[in-house]
VMD Tcl script that draws the C-alpha trace (Angstrom):
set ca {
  {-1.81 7.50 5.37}
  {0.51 4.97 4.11}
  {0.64 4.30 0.09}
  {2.55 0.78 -0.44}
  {3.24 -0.47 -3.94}
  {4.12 -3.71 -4.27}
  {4.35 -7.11 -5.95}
  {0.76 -8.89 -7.20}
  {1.96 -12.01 -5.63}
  {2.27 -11.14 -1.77}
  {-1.03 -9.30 -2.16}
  {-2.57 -11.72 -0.24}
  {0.60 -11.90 2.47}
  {0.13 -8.61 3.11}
  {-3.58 -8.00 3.30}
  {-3.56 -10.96 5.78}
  {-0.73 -9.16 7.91}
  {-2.96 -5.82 8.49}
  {-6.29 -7.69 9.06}
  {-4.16 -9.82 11.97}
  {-2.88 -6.36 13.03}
  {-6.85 -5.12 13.02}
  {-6.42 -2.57 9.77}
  {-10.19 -1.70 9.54}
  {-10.20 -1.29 6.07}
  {-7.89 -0.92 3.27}
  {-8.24 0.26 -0.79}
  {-6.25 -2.09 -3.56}
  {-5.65 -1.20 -7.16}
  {-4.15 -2.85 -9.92}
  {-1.02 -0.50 -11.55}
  {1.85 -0.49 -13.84}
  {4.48 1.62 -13.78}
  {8.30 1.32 -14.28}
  {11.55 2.09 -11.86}
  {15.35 0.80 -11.70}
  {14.37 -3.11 -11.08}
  {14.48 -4.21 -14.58}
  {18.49 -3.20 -15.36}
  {21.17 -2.42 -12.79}
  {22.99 -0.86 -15.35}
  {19.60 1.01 -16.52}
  {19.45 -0.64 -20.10}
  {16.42 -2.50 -21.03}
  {16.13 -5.63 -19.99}
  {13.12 -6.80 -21.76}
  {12.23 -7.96 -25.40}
  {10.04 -6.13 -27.98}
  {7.03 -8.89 -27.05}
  {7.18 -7.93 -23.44}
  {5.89 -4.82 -21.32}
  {7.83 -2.42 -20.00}
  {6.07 -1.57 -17.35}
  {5.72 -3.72 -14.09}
  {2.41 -4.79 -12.88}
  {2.24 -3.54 -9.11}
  {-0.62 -3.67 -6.62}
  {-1.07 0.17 -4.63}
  {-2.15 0.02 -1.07}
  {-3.91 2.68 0.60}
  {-4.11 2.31 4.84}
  {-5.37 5.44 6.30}
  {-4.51 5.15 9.82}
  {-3.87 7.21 13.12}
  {-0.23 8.51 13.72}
  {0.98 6.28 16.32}
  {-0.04 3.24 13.86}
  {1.80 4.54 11.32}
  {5.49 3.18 11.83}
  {4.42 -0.87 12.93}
  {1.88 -0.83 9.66}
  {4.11 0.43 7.58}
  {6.64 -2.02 8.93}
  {4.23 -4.87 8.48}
  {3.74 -4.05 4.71}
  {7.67 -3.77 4.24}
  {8.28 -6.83 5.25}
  {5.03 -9.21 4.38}
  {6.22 -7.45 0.55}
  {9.67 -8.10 0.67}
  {10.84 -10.73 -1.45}
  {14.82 -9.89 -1.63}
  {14.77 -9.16 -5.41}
  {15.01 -5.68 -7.35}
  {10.98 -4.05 -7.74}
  {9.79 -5.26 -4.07}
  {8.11 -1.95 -4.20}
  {7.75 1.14 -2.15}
  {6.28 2.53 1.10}
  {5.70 5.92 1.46}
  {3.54 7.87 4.73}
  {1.62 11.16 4.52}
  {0.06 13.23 6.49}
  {-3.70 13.37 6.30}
  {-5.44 16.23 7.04}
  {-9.18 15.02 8.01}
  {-11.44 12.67 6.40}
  {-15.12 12.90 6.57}
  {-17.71 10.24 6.77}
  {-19.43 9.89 3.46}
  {-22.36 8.76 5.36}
  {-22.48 10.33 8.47}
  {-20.66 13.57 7.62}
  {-18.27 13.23 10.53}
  {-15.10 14.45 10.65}
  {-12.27 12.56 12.19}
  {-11.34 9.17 13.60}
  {-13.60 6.51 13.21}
  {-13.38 5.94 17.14}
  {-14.57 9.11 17.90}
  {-17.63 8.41 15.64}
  {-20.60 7.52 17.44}
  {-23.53 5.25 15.89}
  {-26.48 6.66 15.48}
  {-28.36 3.47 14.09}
}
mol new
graphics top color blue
foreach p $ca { graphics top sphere $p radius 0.5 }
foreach p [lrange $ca 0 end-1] q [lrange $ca 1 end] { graphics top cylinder $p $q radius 0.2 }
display resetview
């Protein structure tokens, strides 16, 4: 599974990058949260009218193992803009999933139709 957070504006970028790459699916939030970006020294570097939290999209990809490394490459650098608070990728391991619908367990390739 690969969790990305990064910048509201190359949401779109991004998400256009996996569906070229064939990403079946993928979950979005909105999120705030707060990291080094704002101050290279680490002092506040916003006012008392402004947040000081950063608005960041998460990305969810659940994926198999030997997608893992291009994806997560893709996201990298669809996000990167070359300024401090690009974001983060991070991978973990996934145990199983299970079909909501179907109740099966593993890949979605291995799933067979049944309608």
């Amino acid at each position: 599974m690969i969790v990305a957070y990064i910048r509201p504006i190359v949401q779109d970028e991004v998400v256009e990058r996996l569906r070229g790459l064939e990403v079946p699916g993928a979950s979005l939030s909105e999120v705030n949260g707060f990291g080094r970006e704002a101050d290279p020294d680490g002092g506040e570097s916003y006012g008392p009218q402004v947040s000081p939290y950063a608005d960041m999209v998460k990305l969810e990809v659940v994926c198999s193992a030997d997608r893992v490394e291009p994806l997560a490459h893709a996201i990298a650098e669809a996000a990167q803009t070359g300024r401090r608070g690009d974001g983060k990728v991070f991978v973990l391991r996934v145990e199983r999933g299970i079909d909501i619908r179907t109740f099966s367990v593993g890949p979605e390739d291995e799933e067979e139709e049944t309608e």
